[in-house]
C-alpha positions in Angstrom: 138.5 34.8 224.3 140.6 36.8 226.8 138.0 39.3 228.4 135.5 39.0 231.8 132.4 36.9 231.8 129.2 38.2 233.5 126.9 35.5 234.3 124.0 35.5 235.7 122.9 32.2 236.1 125.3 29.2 236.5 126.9 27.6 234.0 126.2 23.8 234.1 128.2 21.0 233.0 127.7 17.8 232.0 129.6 14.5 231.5 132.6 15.0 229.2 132.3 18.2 228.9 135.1 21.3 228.3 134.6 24.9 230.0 138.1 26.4 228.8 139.2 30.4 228.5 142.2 31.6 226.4 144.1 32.0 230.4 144.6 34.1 233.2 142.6 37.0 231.5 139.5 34.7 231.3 137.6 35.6 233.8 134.3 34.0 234.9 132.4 36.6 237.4 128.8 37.7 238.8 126.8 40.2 240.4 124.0 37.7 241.0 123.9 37.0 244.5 123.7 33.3 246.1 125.0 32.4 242.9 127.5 28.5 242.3 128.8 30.0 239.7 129.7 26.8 237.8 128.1 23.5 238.8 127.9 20.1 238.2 125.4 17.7 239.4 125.0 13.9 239.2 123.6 11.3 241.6 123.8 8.3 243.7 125.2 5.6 241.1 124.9 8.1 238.4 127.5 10.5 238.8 129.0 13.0 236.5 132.9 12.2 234.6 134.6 13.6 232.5 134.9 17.3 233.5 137.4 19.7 232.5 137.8 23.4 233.8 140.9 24.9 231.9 143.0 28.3 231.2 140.4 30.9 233.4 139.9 32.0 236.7 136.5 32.1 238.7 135.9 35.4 240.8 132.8 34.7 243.0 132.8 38.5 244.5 130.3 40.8 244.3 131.2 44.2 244.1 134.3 43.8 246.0 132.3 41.5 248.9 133.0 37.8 249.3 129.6 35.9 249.0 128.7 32.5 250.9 128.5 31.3 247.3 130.8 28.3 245.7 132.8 29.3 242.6 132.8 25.7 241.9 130.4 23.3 243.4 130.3 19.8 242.4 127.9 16.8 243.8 128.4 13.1 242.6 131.2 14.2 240.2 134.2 11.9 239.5 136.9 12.5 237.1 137.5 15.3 236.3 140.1 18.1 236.1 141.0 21.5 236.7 144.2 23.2 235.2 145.1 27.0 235.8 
């Protein structure tokens, strides 16, 4: 659904996996600092596939100030997608 998304604590995805809004008016946010928003993490030889990030946008700012923090931060993930 259209609206903005507090979170908290990140939002962690798995193989084959879907994280999908309704669009630009899906917005993904947080007032938690040192926060990835939205992660993925696989391994050496075990990495994660299949992702797919569609129709919302991230906003990693808190209160108007940018953070060190990753919207997005992936390690050992292959294949996968991100549409806007």
């Amino acid at each position: 659904l259209d609206g903005t998304y507090n979170v908290e604590v990140s939002i962690a995805l798995d193989s084959y996996q879907t994280l999908r809004g309704c669009g630009r008016n899906t917005i993904v946010t947080t007032t938690t600092t040192a926060l990835d928003i939205i992660t993925a993490t696989g391994g050496d030889g075990s990495e994660k596939v299949g992702i797919l990030i569609a129709d919302l946008r991230v906003d990693g700012t808190v209160g108007g100030a940018v953070n060190n923090d990753n919207g997005i931060k992936w390690t050992y993930v292959g294949r996968y997608s991100i549409m806007i």
